[in-house]
C-alpha positions as CSV (number, residue, x, y, z in Angstrom):
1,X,6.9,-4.2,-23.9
2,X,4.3,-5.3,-21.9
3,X,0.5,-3.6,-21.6
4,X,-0.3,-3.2,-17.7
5,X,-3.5,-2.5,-16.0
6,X,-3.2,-0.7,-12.3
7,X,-6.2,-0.1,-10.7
8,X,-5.8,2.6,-8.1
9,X,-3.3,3.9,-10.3
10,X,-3.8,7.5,-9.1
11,X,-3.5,6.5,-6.0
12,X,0.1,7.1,-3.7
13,X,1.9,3.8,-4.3
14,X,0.2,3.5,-7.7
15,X,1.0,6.3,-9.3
16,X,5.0,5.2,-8.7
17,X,4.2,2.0,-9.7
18,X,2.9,3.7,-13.2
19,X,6.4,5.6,-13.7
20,X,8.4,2.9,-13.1
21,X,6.7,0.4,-15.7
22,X,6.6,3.5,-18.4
23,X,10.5,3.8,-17.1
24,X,10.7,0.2,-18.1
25,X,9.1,0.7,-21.5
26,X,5.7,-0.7,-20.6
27,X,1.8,0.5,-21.9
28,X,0.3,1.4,-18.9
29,X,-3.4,1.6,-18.2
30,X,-4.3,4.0,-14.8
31,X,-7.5,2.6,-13.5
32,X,-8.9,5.3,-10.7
33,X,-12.1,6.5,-9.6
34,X,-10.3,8.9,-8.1
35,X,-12.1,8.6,-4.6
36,X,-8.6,8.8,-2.6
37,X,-6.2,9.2,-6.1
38,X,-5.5,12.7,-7.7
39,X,-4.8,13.4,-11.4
40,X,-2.2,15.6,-9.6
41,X,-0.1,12.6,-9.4
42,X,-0.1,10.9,-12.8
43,X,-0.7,14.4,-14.4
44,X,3.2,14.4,-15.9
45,X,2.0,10.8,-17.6
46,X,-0.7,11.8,-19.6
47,X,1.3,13.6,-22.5
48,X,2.6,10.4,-22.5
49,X,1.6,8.0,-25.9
50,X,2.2,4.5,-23.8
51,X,0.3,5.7,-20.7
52,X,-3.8,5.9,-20.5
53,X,-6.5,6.9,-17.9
54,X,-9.4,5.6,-17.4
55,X,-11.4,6.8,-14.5
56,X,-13.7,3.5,-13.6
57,X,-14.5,2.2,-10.5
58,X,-13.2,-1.5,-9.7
59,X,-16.5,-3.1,-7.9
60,X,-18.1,-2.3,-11.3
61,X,-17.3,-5.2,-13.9
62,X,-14.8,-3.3,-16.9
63,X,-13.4,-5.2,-20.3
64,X,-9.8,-4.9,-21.1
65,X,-6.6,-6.6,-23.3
66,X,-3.8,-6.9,-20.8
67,X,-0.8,-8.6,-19.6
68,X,-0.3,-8.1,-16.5
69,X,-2.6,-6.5,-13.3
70,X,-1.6,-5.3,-10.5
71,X,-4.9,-4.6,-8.2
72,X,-3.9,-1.9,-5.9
73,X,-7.6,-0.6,-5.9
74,X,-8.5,0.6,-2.6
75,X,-8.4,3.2,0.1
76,X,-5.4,2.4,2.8
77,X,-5.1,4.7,5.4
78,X,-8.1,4.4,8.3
79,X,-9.6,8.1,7.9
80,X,-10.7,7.0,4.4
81,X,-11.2,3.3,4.7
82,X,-13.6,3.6,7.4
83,X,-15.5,7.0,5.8
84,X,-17.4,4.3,4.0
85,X,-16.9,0.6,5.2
86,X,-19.3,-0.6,3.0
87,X,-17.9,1.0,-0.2
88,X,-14.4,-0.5,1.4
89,X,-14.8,-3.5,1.6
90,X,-17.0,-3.8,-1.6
91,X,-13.8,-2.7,-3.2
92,X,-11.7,-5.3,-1.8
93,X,-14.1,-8.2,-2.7
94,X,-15.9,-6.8,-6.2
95,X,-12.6,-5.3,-7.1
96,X,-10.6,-8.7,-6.7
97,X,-13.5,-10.6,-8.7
98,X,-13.5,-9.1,-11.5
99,X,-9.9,-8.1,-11.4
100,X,-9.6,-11.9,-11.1
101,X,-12.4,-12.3,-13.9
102,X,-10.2,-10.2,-16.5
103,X,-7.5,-12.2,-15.3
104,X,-8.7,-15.6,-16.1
105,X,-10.4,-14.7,-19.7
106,X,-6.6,-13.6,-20.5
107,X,-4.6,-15.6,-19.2
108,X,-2.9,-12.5,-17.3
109,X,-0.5,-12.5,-14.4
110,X,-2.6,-10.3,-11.7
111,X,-0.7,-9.2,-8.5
112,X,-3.0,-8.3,-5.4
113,X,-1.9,-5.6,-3.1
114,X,-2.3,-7.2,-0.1
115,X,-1.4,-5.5,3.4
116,X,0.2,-6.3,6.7
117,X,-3.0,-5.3,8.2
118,X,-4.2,-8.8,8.0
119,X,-1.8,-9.9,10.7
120,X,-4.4,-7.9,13.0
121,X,-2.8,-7.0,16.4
122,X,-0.1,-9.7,16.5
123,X,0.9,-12.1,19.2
124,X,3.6,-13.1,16.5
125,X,6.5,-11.1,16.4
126,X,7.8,-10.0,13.7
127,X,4.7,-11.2,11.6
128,X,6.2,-14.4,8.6
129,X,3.9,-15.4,6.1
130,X,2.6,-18.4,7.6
131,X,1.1,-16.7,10.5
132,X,-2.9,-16.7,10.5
133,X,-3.2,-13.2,12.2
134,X,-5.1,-11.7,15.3
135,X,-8.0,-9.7,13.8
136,X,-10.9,-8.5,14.7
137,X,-13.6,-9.4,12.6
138,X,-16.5,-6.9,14.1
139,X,-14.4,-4.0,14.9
140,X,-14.0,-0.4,13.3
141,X,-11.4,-1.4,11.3
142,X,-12.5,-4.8,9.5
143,X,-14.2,-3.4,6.3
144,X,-10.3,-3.4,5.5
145,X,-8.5,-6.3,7.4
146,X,-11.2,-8.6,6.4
147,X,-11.5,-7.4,3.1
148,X,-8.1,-7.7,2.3
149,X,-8.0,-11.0,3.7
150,X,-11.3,-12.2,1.7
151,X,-9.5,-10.6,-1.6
152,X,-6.2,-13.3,-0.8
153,X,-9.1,-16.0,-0.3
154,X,-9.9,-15.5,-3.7
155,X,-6.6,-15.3,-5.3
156,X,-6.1,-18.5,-3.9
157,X,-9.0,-20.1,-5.0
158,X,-9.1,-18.6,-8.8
159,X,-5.6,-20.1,-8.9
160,X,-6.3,-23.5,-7.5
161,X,-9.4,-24.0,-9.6
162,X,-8.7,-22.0,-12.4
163,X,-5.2,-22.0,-12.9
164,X,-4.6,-18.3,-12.3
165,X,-1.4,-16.4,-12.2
166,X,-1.4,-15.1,-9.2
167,X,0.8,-12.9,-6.9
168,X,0.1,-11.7,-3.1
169,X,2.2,-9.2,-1.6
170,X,1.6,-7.9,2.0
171,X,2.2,-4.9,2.0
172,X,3.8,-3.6,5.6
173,X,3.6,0.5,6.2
174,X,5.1,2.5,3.0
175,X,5.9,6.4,2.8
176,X,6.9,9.1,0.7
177,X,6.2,11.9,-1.9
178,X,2.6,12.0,-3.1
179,X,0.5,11.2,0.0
180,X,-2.3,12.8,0.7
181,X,-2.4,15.4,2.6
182,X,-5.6,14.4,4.6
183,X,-3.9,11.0,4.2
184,X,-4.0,9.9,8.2
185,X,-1.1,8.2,8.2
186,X,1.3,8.8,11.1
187,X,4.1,10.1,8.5
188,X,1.9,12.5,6.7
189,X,0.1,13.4,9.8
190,X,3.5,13.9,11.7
191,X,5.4,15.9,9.0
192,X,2.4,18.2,8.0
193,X,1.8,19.2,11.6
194,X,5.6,19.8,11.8
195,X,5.9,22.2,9.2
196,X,2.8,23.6,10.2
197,X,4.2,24.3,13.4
198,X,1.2,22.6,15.1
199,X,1.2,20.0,18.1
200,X,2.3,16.7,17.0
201,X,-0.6,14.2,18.1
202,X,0.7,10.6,19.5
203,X,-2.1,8.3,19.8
204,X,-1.1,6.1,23.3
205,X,1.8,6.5,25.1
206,X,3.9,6.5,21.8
207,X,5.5,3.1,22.5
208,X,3.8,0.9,19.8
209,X,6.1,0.5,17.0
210,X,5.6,0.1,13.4
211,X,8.3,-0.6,10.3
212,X,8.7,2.1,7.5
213,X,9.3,1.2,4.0
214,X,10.0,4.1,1.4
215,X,7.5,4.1,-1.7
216,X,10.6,3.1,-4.1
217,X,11.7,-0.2,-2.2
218,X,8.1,-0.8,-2.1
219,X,7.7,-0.2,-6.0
220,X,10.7,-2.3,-7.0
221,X,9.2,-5.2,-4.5
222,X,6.1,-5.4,-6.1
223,X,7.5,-5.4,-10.0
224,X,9.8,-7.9,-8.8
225,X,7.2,-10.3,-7.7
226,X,5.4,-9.7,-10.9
227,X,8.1,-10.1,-13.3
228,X,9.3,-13.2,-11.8
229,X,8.8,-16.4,-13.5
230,X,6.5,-18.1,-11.1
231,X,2.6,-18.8,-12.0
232,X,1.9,-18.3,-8.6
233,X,3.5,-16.1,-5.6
234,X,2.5,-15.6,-2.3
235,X,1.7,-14.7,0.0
236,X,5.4,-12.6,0.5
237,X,6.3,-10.1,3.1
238,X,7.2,-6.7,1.5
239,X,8.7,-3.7,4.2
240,X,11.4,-2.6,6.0
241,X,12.1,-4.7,8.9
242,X,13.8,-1.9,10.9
243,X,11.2,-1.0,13.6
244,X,10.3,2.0,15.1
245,X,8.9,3.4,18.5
246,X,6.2,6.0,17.1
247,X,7.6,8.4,19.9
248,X,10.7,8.1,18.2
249,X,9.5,8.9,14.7
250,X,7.9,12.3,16.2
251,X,11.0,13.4,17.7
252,X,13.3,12.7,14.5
253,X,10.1,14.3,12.5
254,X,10.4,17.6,14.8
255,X,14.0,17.3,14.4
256,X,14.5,17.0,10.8
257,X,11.6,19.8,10.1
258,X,13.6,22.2,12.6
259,X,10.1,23.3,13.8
260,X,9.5,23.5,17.8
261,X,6.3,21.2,17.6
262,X,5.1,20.0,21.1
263,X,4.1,16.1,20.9
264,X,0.7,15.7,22.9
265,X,-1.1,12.6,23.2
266,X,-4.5,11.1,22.4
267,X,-6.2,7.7,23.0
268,X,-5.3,4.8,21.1
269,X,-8.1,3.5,18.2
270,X,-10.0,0.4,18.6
271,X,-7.9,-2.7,17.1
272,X,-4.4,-0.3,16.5
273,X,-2.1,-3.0,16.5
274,X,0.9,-2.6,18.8
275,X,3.2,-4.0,16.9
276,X,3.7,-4.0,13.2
277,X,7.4,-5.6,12.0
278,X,7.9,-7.7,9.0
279,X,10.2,-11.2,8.6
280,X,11.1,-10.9,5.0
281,X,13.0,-13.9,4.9
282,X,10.8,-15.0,2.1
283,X,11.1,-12.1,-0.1
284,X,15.0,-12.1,0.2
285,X,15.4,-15.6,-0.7
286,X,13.1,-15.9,-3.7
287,X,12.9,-12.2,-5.4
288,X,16.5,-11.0,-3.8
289,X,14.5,-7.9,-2.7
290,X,15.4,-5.8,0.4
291,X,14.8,-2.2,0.6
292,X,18.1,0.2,0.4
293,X,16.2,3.4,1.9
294,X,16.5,3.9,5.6
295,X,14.5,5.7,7.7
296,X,16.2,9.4,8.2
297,X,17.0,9.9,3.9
298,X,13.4,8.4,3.0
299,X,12.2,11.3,5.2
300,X,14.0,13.9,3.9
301,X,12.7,13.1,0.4
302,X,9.5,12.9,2.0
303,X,9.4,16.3,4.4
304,X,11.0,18.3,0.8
305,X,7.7,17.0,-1.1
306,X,5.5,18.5,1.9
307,X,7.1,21.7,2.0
308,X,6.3,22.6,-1.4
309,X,2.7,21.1,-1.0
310,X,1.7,22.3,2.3
């Protein structure tokens, strides 16, 4: 048994992340401030005797025993990332210090949830670890490309000069039960309007692709990365490498939903990547991690979640 702090633990991908370490027999601390987390989503934990809340807010300096930390900390989808830019990437940079700072006095393992986001708009394709990325450092979207790219800078460097254990995944587009509903994500968005029976909005022409990964794969990718026995990881590729046209995910949305939604189209954002695909080469040969959920049964999980929440 190991005690486990997870900031943004309330969060979408944290709060699986909390069940699955309690499944394992694990303490586990939930670290929220509950800007984009709910207590909806942990709520079946806190009867719990190995599971604790703390609502705290990661840019502000907090003192804890722990074992391992995985820093999932931050807003991920654009409608909330760029509602306060500043505040983003505050929480990427203060967040990783003095994740990194708790870290260091404990000799903890710490895992940073990184994101395929800082590949940018690639010219790479699919994206591998080594690749430096095509980012735009003064656009809309950099409070969170840059920030999560500053956060790996200083996992690197706490580990190089300090000895840090250290873990970086980048993490490529994940899905499932417990999004938000205002989440902005093309999933959510695509399913709610569905079973709303509203228009289903494409932004472009619907060609640009991106790579799905259901929120279990994701979860046992990132507890195998921390569990393994390296003192340092990273960074490693963690998504589906299946790709998919975005047009293509609307019409198998609409068709799985059994609603008559109409797909219209909008203008693409500033810096929406094209392309989003993952090489996981990396993360096959050293964790033996692929994920085992495709596309059309991670949806129906997913769509059965909205239906009851919508």
């Amino acid at each position: 048994m190991k005690r486990i702090l997870i900031t943004g633990g309330a969060g979408f991908l944290g709060s699986h992340l909390c069940d699955k370490l309690i499944e394992h027999g694990n303490e586990v601390l939930c670290l929220d401030n509950f800007f984009t987390g709910s207590k909806d989503n942990i709520i079946h934990l806190l009867a719990n005797p190995r599971f604790e809340l703390i609502r705290h807010d990661i840019i502000n300096p907090i003192f804890l025993e722990m074992d391992h930390i995985y820093n999932l900390a931050c807003p991920a989808s654009p409608v909330h990332y760029q509602h306060n830019p500043i505040k983003t990437i505050k929480t990427n940079v203060m967040g990783a210090i003095n994740a990194l700072g708790m870290a260091k006095r404990l000799n903890a393992k710490i895992l940073q949830a990184s994101t395929s986001e800082v590949y940018g708009d690639p010219d790479m394709h699919p994206q591998k670890e080594g690749y430096w990325g095509r980012v735009n450092p003064v656009g809309p979207r950099s409070c969170y490309d840059e920030g999560k790219r500053a956060a790996e800078c200083l996992m690197m460097d706490y580990h190089r000069q300090n000895n840090v254990k250290v873990k970086i995944a980048r993490i490529f587009n994940t899905y499932g039960p417990r999004m938000a509903l205002n989440d902005g994500r093309v999933v959510s968005n695509f399913v709610i309007q569905a079973l709303k029976g509203e228009d289903i909005t494409v932004y472009g022409d619907g060609s640009h692709t991106r790579s799905f990964c259901y929120v279990d794969d994701m979860v046992d990718g990132l507890v195998s990365m921390m569990e393994s026995a390296d003192s340092f990881l990273g960074p490693v590729n963690l998504g589906n490498p299946h790709e998919f046209r975005i047009m293509d995910l609307a019409k198998t949305v609409i068709g799985m939903t059994g609603n008559r939604s109409k797909i219209v189209h909008r203008p693409l954002p500033e810096d929406d990547p094209m392309q989003r695909n993952p090489d996981i080469s990396l993360a096959r040969k050293i964790l033996g991690w692929q994920p085992h959920v495709n596309l059309e049964k991670g949806l129906e999980r997913t769509i059965e979640y909205f239906r009851k929440v919508v």
